[in-house]
C-alpha positions as CSV (number, residue, x, y, z in Angstrom):
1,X,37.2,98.4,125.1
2,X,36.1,99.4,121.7
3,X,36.5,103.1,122.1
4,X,40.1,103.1,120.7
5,X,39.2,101.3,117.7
6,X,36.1,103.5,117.0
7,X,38.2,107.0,117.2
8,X,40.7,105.7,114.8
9,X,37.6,104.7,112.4
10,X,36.6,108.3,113.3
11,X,40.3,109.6,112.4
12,X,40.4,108.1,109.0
13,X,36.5,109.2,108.3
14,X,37.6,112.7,109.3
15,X,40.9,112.4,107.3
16,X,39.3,111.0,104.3
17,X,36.7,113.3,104.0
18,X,38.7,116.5,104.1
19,X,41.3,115.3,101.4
20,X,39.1,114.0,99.3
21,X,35.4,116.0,99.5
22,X,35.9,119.7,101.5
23,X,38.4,120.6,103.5
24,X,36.7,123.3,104.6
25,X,33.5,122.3,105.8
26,X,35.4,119.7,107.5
27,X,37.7,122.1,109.5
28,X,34.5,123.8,110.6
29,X,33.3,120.7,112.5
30,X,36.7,120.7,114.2
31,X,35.1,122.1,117.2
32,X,32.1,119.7,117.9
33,X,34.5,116.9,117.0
34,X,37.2,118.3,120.0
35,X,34.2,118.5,122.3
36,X,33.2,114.7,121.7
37,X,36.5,113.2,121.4
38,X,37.8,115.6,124.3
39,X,35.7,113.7,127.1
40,X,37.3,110.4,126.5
41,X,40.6,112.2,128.8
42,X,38.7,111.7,131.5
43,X,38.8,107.9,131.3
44,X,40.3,106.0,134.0
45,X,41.8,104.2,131.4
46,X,45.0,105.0,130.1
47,X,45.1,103.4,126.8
48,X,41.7,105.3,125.7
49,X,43.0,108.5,127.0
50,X,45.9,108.2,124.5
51,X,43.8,107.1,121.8
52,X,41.7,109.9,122.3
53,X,44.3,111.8,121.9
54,X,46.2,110.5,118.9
55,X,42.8,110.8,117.4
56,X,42.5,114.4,117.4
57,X,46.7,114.7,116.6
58,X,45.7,112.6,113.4
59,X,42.9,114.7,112.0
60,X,44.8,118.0,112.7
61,X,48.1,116.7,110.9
62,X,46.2,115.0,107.8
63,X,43.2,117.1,107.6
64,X,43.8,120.7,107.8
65,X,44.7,122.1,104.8
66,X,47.4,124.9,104.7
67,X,45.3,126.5,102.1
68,X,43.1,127.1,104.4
69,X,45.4,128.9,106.5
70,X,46.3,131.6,103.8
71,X,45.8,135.2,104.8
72,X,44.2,137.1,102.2
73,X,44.2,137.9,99.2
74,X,45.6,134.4,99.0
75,X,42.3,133.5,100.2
76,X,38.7,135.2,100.6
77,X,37.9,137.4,103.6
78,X,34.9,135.7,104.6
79,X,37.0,132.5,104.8
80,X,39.8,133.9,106.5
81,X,37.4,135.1,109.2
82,X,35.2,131.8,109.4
83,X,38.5,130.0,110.5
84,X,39.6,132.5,112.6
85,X,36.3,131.9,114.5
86,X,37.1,128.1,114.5
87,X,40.2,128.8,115.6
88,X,38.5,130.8,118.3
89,X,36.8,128.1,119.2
90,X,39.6,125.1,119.4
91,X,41.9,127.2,121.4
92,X,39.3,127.9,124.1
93,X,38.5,123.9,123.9
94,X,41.9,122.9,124.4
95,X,42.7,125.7,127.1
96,X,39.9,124.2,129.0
97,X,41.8,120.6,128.8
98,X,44.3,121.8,131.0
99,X,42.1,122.1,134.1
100,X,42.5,119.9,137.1
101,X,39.7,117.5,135.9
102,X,41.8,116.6,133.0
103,X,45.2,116.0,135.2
104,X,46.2,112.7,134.3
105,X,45.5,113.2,130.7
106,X,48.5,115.9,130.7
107,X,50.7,114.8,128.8
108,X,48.8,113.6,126.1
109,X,46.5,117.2,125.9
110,X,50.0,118.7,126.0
111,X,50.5,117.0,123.0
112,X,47.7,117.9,121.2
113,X,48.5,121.1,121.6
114,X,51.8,121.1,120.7
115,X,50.5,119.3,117.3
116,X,47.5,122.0,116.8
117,X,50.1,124.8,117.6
118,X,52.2,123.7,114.7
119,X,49.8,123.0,112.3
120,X,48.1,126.5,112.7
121,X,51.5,128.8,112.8
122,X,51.4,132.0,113.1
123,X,47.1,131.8,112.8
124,X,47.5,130.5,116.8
125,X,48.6,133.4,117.7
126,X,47.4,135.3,119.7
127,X,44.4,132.3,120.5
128,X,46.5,130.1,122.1
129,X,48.9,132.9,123.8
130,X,46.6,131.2,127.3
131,X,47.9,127.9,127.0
132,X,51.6,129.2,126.9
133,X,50.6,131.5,129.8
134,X,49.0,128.5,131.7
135,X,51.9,126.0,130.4
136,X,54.4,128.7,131.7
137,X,53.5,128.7,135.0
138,X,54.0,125.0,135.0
139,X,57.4,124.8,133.7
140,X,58.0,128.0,136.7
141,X,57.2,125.2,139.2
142,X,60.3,124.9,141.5
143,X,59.1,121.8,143.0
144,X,61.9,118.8,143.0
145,X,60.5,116.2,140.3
146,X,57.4,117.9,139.2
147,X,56.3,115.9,136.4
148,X,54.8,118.7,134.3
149,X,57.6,120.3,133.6
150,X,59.0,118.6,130.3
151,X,55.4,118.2,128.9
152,X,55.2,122.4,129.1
153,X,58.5,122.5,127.6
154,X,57.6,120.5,124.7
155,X,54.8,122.5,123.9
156,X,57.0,126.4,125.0
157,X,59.4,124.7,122.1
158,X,56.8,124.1,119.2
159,X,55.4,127.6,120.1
160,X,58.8,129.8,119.9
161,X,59.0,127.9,116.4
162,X,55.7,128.3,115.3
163,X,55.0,131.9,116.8
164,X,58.2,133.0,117.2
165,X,60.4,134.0,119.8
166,X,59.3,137.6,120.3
167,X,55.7,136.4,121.2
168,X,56.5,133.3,123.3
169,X,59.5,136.2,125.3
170,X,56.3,139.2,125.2
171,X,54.4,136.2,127.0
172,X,56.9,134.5,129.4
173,X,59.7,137.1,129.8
174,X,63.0,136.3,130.8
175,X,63.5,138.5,133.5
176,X,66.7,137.9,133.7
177,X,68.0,141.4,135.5
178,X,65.0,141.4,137.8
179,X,65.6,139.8,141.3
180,X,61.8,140.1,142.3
181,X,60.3,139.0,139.0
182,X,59.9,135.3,138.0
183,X,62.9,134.3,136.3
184,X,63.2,132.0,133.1
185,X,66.6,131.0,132.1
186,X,65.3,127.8,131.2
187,X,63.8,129.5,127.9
188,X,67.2,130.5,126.7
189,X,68.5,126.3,125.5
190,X,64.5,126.3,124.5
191,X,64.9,128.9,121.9
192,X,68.2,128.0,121.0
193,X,66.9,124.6,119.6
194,X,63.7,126.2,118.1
195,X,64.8,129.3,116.2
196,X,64.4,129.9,112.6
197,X,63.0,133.0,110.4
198,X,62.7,134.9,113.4
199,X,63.4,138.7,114.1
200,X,67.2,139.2,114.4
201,X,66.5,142.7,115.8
202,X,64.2,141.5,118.4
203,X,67.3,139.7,119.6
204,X,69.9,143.0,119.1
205,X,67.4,145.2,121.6
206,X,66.2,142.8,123.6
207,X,68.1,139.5,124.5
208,X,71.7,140.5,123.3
209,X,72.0,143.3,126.3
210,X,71.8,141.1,129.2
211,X,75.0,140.3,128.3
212,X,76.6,143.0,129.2
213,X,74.4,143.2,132.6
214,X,76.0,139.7,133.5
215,X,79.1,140.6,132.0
216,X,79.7,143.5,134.8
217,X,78.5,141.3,137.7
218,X,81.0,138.7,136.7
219,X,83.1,142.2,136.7
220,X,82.6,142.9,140.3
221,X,82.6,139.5,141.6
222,X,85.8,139.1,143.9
223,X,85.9,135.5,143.4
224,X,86.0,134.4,139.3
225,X,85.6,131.1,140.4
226,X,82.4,131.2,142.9
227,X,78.7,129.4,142.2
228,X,77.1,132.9,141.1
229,X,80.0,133.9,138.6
230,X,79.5,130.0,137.0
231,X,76.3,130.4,136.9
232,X,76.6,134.2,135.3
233,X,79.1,132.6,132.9
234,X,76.9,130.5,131.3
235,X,74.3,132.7,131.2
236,X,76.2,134.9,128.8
237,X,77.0,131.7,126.9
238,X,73.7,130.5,126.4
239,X,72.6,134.2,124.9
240,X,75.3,134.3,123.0
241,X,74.6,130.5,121.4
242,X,71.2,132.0,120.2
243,X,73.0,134.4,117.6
244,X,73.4,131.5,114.7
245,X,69.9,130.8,115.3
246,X,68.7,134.6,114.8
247,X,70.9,134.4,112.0
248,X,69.1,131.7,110.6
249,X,66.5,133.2,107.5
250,X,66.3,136.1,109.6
251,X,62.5,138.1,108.4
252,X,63.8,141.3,109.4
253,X,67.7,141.1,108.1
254,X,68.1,144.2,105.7
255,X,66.8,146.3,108.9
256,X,69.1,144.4,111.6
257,X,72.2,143.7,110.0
258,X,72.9,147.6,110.2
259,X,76.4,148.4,109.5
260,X,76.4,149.6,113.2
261,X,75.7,145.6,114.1
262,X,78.3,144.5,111.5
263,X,80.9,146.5,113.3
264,X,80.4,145.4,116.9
265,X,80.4,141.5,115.4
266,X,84.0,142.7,113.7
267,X,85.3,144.0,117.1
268,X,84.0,140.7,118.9
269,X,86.1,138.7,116.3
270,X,89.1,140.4,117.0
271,X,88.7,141.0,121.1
272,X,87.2,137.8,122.3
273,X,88.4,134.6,120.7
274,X,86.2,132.7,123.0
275,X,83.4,134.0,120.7
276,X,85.0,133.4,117.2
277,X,83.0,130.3,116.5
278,X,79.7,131.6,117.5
279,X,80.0,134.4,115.1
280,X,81.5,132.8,112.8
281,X,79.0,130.4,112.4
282,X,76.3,133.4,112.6
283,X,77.8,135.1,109.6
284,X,78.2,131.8,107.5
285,X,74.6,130.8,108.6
286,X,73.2,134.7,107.4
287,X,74.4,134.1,104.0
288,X,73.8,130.1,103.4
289,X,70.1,130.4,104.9
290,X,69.2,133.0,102.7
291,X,70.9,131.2,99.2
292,X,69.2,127.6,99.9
293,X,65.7,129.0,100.4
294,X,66.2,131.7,97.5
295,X,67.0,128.8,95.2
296,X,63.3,126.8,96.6
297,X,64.8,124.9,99.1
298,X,61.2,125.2,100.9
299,X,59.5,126.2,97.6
300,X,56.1,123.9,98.1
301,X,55.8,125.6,102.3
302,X,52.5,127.9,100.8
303,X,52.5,129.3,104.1
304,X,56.3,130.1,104.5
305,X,56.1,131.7,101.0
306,X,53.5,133.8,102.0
307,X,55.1,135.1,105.4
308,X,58.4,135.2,103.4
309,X,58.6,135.0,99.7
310,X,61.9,133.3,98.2
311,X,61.9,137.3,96.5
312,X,62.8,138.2,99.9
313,X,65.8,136.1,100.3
314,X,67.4,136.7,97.1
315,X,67.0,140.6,98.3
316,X,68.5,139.9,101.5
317,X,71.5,138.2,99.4
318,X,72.4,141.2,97.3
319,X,72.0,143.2,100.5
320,X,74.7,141.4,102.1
321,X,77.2,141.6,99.0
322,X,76.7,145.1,97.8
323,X,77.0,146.7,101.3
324,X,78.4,144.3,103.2
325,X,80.7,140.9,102.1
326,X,83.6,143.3,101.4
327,X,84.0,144.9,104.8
328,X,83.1,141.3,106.4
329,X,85.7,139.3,104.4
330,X,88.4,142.3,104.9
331,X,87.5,141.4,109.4
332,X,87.4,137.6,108.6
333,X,91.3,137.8,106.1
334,X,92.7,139.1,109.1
335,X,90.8,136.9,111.8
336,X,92.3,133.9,109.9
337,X,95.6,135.2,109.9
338,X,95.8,135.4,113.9
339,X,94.2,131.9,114.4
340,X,96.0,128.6,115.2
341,X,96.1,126.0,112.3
342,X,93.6,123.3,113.9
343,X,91.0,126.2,114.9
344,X,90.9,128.1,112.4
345,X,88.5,125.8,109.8
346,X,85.4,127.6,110.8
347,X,86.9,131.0,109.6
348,X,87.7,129.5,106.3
349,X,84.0,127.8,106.0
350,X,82.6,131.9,107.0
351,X,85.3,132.8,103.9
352,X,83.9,131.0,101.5
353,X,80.5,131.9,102.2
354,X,80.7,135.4,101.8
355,X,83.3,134.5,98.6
356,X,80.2,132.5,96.8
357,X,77.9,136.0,97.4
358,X,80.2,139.1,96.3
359,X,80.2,140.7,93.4
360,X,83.2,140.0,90.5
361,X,84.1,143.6,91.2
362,X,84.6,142.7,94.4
363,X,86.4,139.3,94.2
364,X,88.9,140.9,91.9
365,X,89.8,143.6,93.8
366,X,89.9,141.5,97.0
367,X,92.0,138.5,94.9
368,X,94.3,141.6,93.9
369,X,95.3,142.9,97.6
370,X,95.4,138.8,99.0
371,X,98.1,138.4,95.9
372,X,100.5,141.4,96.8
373,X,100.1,140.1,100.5
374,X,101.1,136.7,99.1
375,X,103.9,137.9,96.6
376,X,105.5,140.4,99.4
377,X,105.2,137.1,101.9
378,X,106.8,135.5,99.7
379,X,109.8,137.4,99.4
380,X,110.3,138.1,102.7
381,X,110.4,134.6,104.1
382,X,112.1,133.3,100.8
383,X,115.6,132.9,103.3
384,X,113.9,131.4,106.2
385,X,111.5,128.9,104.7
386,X,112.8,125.3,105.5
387,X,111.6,122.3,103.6
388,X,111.5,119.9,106.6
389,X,109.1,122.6,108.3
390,X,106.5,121.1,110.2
391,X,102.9,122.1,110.4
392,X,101.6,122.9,113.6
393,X,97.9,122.3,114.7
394,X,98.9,124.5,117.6
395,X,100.8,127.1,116.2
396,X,99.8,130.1,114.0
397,X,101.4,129.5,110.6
398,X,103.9,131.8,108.7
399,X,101.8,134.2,106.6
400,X,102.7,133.0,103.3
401,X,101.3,129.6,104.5
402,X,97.9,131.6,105.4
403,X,97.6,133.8,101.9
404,X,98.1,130.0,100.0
405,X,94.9,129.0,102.0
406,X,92.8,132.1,101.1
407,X,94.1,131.9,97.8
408,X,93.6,128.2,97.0
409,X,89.7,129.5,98.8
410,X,89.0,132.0,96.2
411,X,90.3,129.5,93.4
412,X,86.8,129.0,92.4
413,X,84.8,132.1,92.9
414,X,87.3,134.6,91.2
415,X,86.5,135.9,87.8
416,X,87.7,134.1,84.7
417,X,90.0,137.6,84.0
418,X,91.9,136.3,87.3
419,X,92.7,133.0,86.5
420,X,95.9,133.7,84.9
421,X,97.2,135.1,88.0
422,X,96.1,131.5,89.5
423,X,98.9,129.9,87.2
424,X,101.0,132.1,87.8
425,X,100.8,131.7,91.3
426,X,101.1,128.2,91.1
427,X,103.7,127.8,88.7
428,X,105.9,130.2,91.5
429,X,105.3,128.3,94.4
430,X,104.7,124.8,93.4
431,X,109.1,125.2,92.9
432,X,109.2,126.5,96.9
433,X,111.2,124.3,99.3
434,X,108.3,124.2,101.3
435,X,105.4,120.6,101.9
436,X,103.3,123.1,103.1
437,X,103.4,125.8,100.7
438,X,103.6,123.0,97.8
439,X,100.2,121.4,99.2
440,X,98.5,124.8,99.1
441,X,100.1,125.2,95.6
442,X,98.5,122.1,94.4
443,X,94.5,122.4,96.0
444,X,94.6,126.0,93.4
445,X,94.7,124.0,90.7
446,X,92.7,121.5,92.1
447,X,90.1,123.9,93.5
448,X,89.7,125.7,90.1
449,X,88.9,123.1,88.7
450,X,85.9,122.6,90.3
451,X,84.1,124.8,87.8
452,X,82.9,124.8,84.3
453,X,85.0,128.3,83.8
454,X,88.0,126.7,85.1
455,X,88.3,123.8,83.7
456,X,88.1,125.8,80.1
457,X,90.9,128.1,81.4
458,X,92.9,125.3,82.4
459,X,92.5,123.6,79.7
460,X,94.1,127.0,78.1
461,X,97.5,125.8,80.3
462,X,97.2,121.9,80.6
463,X,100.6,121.4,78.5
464,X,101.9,124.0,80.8
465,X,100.8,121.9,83.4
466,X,101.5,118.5,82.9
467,X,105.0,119.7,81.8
468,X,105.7,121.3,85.1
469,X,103.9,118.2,87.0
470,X,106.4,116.2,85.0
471,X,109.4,118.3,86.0
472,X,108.4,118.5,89.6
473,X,108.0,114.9,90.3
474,X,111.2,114.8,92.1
475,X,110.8,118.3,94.2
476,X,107.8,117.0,95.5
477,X,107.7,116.9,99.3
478,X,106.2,114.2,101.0
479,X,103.7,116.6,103.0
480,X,102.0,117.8,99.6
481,X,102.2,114.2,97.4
482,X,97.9,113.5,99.0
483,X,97.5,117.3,97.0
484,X,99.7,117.0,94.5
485,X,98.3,113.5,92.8
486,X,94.5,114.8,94.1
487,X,95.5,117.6,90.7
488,X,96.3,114.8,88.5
489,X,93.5,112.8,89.1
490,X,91.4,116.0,88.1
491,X,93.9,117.1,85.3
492,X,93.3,113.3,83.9
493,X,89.5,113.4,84.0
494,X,90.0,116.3,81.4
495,X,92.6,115.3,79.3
496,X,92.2,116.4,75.9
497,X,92.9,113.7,73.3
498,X,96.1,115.3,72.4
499,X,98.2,115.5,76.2
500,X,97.5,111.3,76.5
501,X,101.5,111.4,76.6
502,X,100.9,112.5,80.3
503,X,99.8,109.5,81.5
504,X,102.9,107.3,81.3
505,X,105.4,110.0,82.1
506,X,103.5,109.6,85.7
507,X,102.5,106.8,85.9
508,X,105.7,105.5,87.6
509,X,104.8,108.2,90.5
510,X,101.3,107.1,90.8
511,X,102.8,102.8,91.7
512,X,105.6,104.3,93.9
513,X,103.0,106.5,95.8
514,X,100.9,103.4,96.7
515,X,103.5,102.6,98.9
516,X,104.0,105.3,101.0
517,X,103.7,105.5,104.6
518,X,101.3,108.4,104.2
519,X,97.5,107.0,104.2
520,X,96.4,110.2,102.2
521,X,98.7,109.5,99.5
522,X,98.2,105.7,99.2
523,X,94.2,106.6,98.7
524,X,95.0,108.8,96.1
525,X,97.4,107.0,94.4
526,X,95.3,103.6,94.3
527,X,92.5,106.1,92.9
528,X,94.6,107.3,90.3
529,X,95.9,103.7,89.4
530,X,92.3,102.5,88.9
531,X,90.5,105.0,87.7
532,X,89.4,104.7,83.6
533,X,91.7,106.6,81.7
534,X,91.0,109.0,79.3
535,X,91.6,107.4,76.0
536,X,88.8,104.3,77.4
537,X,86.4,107.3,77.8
538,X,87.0,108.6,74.5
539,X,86.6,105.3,72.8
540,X,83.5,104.5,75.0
């Protein structure tokens, strides 16, 4: 057959001529193209069917401009409305592909959809609200094997992505409470997976109460372990798993993430542990989405920047530290305090988050209050701190061992008028009798380090300490050696010229550690050993 290899001459004709010549006039012959390459999925053949297919997939990937797309005034009104018309007319071309005639070209038109869908964005909606409709009732099939039902999934996904969740849930709703009504818990892993800039609101008022409505039938069920209370189990878990997702770029975020919201997301962290991680990773995701796209991270997305300018973002960020990263970080101190050492990671990632947004008024005053918590640790456990103490994944650590952690976290974010209260710190506890205390003692440093402002104040202190590295060499407990030579390599790759008498007073440290039965240390130590020193830089 030649057919195949005439519609990709077609494609690249197309193709070529709307890069190259006008875009515009070519998207307005999108129509009469559909129409002609549309009839080859009615070949018996399967190989033209797909090629027919790919064909139009091509032409709508490569040659519709998102310029074209623009709402105005980013574009002219008699534009705009011209391809709304052709729009018009390609959803009513495609809808008609997904009669009976066209049956075994299904997943292929499915395809094609899925492709023009995602190309058009939000200017498919509402057009092609029919095919999701059609496409809908498909994937509602309860027949055993009906081979439909992943191609209508594929195309549900790219429109909850494209249009957003609140349309694709206005058009298919979950009826989740409604016996009589057709039920779609199969859209809840779909919009888990296909979620981003969407209305976190939308999900407060409309998806986020059916867990309560499941909650109380898993209530009144007499038997926690029967079919229906599984089944309502994971129900809840499945709503729940869509949080991070609304929480990713959210468009609506100053007006959802009420202090009202805030609060019930503090209780949750304290009541339910099961749901820790969720929101944890909800919070962390609210603040990190928000700073990557503020500083361009999808910059050259005309379309994206139009729907939501990068201005928008940086907003949303000052939002979150004026009104809100205090409270938040106050919930998440004491959150970390009450988890287990090997589940308790994700808290400290959510920390840091919120750390790298707030203001330096904030930070100090937070720094301040984690330090008296610290110091009054401290002295409370001086008599019952052992040196042989183990740490336990397991096991919730004592709370001097915690305040190290959020204090070796806030290292780096901390105003420069803090960091003198960092030395101090660490000159106190890098003395304690304690691996794990020690360890935390050293990453301070370390972390501090880790920035332009503290490397100068260190720098202030590096005779301070490298003398005190010197002194402890033989206090050093075999838990914190990985940390404690981890410093040195930083403290060596700023050396000033005049401290080079450092080097050999630890040098004798750095060949014994490359022996020890901890792989950690032996990394570090070999990196110390071979790494240039500073006097071959300087000469360099």
């Amino acid at each position: 057959h030649l057919v195949p290899s005439w519609l990709a001459v077609i494609s690249k004709a197309i193709i070529a001529y709307s890069n190259n010549i006008d875009a515009y006039q070519c998207f307005s012959r999108f129509p009469e193209i559909f129409e002609i390459v549309g009839t080859y999925f009615k070949s018996d053949n399967e190989n033209i069917r797909t090629s027919a297919s790919q064909c139009l997939i091509s032409i709508c990937v490569e040659g519709i401009s998102d310029s074209l797309l623009l709402l105005p005034p980013k574009t002219k009104p008699e534009v705009y409305e011209n391809v709304d018309d052709i729009i018009t007319k390609l959803s009513e071309i495609t809808l008609s592909f997904l009669n009976i005639e066209f049956r075994n070209s299904a997943k292929d038109i499915c395809e094609l959809i899925s492709t023009v869908i995602m190309k058009l964005r939000f200017r498919a909606n509402p057009d092609f609200i029919p095919h999701i409709e059609v496409l809908g009732e498909w994937r509602s099939n309860e027949q055993d094997g009906f081979e439909l039902n992943e191609v209508a999934e594929t195309v549900i996904s790219t429109a909850i992505s494209s249009l957003g969740p609140e349309v694709i849930v206005g058009t298919l709703p979950l009826n989740l409470d409604k016996p009589n009504a057709v039920g779609r818990a199969w859209l809840l892993p779909l919009l888990r997976d296909n979620i981003r800039n969407a209305s976190l609101s939308f999900y407060i008022k409309s998806i986020l109460p059916y867990t309560e409505f499941f909650e109380s039938r898993i209530a009144n069920n007499k038997d926690p372990n029967s079919v229906h209370a599984k089944v309502f189990q994971t129900i809840v878990d499945q709503i729940w798993s869509l949080l991070p997702h609304f929480c990713d770029l959210p468009n609506d975020l100053q007006k959802s993430f009420t202090d009202e919201f805030a609060a019930k997301l503090s209780s949750l962290l304290y009541e339910k542990v099961e749901l820790r991680g969720v929101i944890c990773h909800a919070l962390k995701l609210l603040v990190e989405s928000n700073v990557v796209y503020g500083e361009g991270a999808l910059s050259e997305d005309v379309l994206m920047q139009q729907q939501f300018p990068e201005e928008e973002a940086k907003k949303n960020i000052d939002y979150i530290a004026t009104t809100k990263a205090s409270k938040i970080l106050s919930v998440l101190f004491n959150v970390f305090t009450q988890t287990p050492l090997d589940s308790r990671g994700f808290v400290l990632e959510t920390i840091e988050a919120y750390l790298q947004i707030s203001t330096p008024e904030d930070l100090g005053e937070t720094f301040n209050k984690v330090c008296g918590i610290l110091k009054k640790a401290l002295e409370d456990e001086n008599e019952g701190i052992s040196r042989d103490e183990e740490e336990s994944g397991s096991k919730i650590p004592r709370l001097s061992v915690t305040m190290m952690d959020i204090v070796s976290s806030m290292a780096k974010y901390v105003p420069q008028s803090s960091h003198n209260a960092l030395f101090a710190i660490f000159n106190q506890t890098v003395k304690v009798n304690n691996g794990a205390i020690q360890k935390r003692s050293y990453r301070i440093v370390s972390r501090l380090l880790e920035t332009e402002e503290g490397v100068k104040s260190t720098l202030n202190f590096v005779s301070n300490i490298t003398e005190l590295l010197v002194s402890t060499s033989e206090d050093s407990l075999l838990p914190a050696k990985a940390s404690r030579l981890g410093l040195i390599l930083e403290i060596l790759k700023n050396l000033p010229s005049d401290q080079l008498h450092f080097i050999p007073s630890i040098l004798s440290e750095i060949i014994m550690s490359t022996k020890s039965v901890n792989e950690k240390t032996r990394e570090e130590s070999c990196l110390l050993y071979t790494s240039p020193s500073p006097r071959d830089s300087t000469s360099s």
